[in-house]
Every structure is written in C-alpha cells, then in structure tokens.
DODOGU-542969 format. One record per residue: y, z, x of N, C-alpha, C, O, CB in turn; residue in one letter. Coordinates in steps of 0.02 Angstrom, whole numbers. Atoms other than C-alpha are relative to their C-alpha. Glycine has a CB too. Layout:
<atoms>
- Y / Z / X / Y / Z / X / Y / Z / X / Y / Z / X / Y / Z / X / A
...
</atoms>
This chain:
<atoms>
- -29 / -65 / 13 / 3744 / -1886 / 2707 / 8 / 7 / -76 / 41 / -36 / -105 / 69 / 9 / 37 / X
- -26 / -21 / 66 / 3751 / -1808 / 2532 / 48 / 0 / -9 / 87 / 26 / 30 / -8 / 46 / -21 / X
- -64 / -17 / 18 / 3892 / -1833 / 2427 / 41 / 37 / -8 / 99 / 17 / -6 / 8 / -6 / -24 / X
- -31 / -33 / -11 / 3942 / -1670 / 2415 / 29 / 15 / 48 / 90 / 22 / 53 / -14 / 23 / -14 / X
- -35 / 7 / -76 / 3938 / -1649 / 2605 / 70 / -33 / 17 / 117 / -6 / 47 / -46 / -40 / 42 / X
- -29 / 81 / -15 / 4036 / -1813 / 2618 / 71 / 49 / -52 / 124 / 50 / -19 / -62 / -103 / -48 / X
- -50 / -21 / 31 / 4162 / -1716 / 2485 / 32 / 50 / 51 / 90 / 44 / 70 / -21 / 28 / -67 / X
- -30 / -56 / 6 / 4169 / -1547 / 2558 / 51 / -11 / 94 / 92 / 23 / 124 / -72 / 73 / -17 / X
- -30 / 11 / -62 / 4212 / -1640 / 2728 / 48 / -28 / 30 / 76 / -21 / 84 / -26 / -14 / 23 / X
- -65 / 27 / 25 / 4332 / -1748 / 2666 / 66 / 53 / -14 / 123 / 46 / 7 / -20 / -35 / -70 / X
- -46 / -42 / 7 / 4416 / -1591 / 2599 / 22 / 64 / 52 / 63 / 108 / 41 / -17 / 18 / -56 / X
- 20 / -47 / -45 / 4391 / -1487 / 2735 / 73 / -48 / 42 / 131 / -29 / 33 / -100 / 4 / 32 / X
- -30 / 43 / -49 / 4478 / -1633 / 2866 / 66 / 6 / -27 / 107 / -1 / 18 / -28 / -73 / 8 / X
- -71 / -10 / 46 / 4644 / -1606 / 2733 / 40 / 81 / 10 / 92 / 103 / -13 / -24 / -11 / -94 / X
- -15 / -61 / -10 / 4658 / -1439 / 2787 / 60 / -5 / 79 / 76 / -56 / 111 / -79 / 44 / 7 / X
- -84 / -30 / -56 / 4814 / -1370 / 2930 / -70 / 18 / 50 / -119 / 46 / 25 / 80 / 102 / -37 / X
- 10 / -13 / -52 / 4739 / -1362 / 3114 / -9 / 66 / 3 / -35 / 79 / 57 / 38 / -23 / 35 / X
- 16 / -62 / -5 / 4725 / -1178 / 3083 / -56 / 26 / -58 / -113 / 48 / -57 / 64 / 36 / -2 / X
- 71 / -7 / 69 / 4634 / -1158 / 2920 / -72 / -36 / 33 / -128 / -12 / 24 / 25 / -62 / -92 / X
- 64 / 38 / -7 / 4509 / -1281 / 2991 / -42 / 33 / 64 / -103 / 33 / 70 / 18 / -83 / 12 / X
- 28 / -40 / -66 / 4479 / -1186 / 3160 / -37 / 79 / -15 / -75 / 110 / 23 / 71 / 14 / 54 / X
- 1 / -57 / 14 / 4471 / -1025 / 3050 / -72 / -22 / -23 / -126 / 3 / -8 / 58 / 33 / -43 / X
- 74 / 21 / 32 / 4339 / -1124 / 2953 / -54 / 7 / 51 / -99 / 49 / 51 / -4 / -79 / -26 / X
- 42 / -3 / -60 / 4257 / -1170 / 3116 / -32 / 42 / 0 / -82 / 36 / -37 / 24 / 2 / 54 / X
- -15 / -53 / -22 / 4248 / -1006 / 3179 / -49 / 40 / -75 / -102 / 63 / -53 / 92 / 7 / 15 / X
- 25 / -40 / 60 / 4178 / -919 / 2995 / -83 / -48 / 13 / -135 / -18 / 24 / 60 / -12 / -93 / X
- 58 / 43 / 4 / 4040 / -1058 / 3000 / -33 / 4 / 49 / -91 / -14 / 37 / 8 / -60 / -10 / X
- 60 / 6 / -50 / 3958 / -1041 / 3166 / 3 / 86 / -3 / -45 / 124 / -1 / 15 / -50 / 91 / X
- 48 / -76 / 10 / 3972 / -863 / 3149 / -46 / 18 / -38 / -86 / 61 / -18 / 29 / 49 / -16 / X
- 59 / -6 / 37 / 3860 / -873 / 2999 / -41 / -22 / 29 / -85 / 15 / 7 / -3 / -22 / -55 / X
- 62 / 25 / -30 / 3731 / -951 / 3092 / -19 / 32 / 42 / -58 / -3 / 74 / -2 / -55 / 24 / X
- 12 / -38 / 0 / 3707 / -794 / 3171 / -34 / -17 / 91 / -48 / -76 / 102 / -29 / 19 / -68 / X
- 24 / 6 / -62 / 3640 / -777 / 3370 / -22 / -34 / 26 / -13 / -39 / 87 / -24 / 24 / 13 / X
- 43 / 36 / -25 / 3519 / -902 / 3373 / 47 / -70 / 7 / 29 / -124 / 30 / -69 / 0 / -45 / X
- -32 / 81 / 17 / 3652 / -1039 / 3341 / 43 / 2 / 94 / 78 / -47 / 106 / 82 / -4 / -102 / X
- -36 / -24 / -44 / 3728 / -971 / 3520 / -32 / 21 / 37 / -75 / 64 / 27 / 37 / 35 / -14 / X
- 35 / -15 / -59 / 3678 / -967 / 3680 / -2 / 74 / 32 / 27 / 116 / -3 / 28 / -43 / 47 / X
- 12 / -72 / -22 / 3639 / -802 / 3785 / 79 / 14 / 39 / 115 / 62 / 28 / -78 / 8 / 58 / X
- -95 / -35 / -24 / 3827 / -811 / 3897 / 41 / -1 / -75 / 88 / 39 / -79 / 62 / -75 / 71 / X
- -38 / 9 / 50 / 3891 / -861 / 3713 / -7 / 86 / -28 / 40 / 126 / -36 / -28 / -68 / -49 / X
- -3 / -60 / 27 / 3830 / -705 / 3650 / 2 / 83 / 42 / -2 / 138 / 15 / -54 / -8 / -41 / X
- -12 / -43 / -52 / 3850 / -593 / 3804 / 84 / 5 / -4 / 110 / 59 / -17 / -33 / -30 / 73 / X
- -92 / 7 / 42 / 4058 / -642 / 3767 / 15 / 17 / -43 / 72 / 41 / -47 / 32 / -53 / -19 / X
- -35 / -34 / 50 / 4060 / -594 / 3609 / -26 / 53 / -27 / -8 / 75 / -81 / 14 / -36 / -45 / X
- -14 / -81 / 10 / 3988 / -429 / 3620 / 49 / 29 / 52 / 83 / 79 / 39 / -71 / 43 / 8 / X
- -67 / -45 / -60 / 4105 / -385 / 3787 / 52 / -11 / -62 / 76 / 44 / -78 / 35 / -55 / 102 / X
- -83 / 22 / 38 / 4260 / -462 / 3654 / 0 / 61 / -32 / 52 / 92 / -29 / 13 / -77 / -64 / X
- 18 / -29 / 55 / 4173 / -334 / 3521 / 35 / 43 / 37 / 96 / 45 / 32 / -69 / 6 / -29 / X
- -3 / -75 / -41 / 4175 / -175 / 3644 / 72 / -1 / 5 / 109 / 42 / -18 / -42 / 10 / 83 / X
- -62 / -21 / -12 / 4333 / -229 / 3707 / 61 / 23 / -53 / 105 / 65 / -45 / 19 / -47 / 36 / X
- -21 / 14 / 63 / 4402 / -260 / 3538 / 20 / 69 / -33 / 75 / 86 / -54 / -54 / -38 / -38 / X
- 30 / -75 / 35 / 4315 / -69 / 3472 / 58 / 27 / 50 / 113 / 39 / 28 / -102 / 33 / 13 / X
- -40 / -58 / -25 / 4397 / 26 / 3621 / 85 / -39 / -9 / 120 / 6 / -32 / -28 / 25 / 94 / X
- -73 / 28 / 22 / 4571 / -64 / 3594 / 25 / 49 / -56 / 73 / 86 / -46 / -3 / -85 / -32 / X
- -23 / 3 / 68 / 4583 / -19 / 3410 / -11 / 84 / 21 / 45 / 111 / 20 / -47 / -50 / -72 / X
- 6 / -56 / -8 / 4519 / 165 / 3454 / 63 / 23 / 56 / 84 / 80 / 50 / -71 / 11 / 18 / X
- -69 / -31 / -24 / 4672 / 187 / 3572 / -37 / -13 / 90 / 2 / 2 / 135 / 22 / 107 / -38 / X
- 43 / -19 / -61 / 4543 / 176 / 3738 / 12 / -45 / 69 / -6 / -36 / 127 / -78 / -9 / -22 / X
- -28 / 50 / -29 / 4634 / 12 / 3792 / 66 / -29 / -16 / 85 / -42 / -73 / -40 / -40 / -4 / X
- -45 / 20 / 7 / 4779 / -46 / 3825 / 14 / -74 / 0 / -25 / -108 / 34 / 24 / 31 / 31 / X
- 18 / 63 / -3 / 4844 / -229 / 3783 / 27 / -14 / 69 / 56 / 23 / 108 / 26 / -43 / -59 / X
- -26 / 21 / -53 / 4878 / -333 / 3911 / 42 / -79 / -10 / 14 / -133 / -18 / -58 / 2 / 49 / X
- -36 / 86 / 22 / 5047 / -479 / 3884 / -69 / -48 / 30 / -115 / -49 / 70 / 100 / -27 / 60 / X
- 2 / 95 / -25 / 5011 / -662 / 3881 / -4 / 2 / 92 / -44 / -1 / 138 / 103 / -57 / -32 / X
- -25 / 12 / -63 / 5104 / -663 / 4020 / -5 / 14 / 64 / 6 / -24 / 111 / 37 / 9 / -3 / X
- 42 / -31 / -54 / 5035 / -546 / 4140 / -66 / -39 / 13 / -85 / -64 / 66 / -17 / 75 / -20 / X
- 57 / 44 / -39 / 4877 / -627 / 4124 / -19 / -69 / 18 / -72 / -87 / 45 / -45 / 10 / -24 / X
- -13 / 72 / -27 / 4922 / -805 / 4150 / 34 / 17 / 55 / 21 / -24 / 99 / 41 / -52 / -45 / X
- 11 / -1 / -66 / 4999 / -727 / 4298 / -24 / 8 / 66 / -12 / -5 / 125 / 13 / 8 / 4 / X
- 45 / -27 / -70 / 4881 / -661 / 4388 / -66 / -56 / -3 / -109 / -57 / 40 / -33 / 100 / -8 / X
- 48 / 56 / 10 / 4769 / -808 / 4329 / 31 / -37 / 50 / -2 / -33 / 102 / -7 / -36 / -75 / X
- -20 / 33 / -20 / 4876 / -918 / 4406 / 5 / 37 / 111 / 0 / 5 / 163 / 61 / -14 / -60 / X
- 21 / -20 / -53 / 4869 / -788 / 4558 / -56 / -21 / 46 / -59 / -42 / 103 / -5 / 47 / -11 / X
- 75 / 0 / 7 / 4709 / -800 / 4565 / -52 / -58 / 24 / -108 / -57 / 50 / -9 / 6 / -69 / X
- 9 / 63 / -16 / 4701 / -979 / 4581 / 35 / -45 / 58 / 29 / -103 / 78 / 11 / -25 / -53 / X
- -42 / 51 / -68 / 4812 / -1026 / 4723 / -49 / 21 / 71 / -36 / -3 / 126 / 110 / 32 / 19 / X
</atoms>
C-alpha cells in the first residue's frame, strides 16, 4: 500500500464513528452506480423519490416508533 494511503487511513481510523461513516457514505457514493448493485441502486432511487416528495410537502414522516412497531407487528 502507498504511503500516503497508509497515511490517509491512519488518519481517517482517528476520526468519531460518525465522521467516518459520513466518510464512508461520501466515498462509495463517488464511485457512482457501477460500484452498486441493481437492488442497491433500485433503494436509493425509491429513498430519492421518497426523500423529493417528503421535502415537497407530498409525504408525511413517519416516528421511529411507529415503524419499529409495526415492524415488530409484522414479525410475530
């Protein structure tokens, strides 16, 4: 592994459980569709849509809590 690598991964691993997930998360999104399977990217256009009509007023949220209950419904 290149030294820089070997640096930026070192500094990377020094980061808070959230910064580093955020990182995650920024980094495979750059790698753009192909890095992501077809259900991978079938999920995160439904998230998109759902996401779009949310912010436009078209959806309403739905608690935590409601839907861990009916998950949990769901499952017995």
């Amino acid at each position: 592994m290149p030294v820089a690598l070997e640096k930026i991964e070192q500094d990377v691993l020094g980061l808070s459980q959230h910064e580093r997930a955020f990182l995650a998360d920024r980094l495979i999104s750059s790698l753009g569709d192909e890095a992501l399977g077809d259900v991978d990217v079938a999920w995160v256009a439904e998230a998109e849509r759902r996401y779009q009509e949310f912010k436009e007023g078209k959806r309403q949220p739905i608690p935590a809590t409601a839907v861990f209950a009916e998950a949990d419904r769901l499952n017995k």
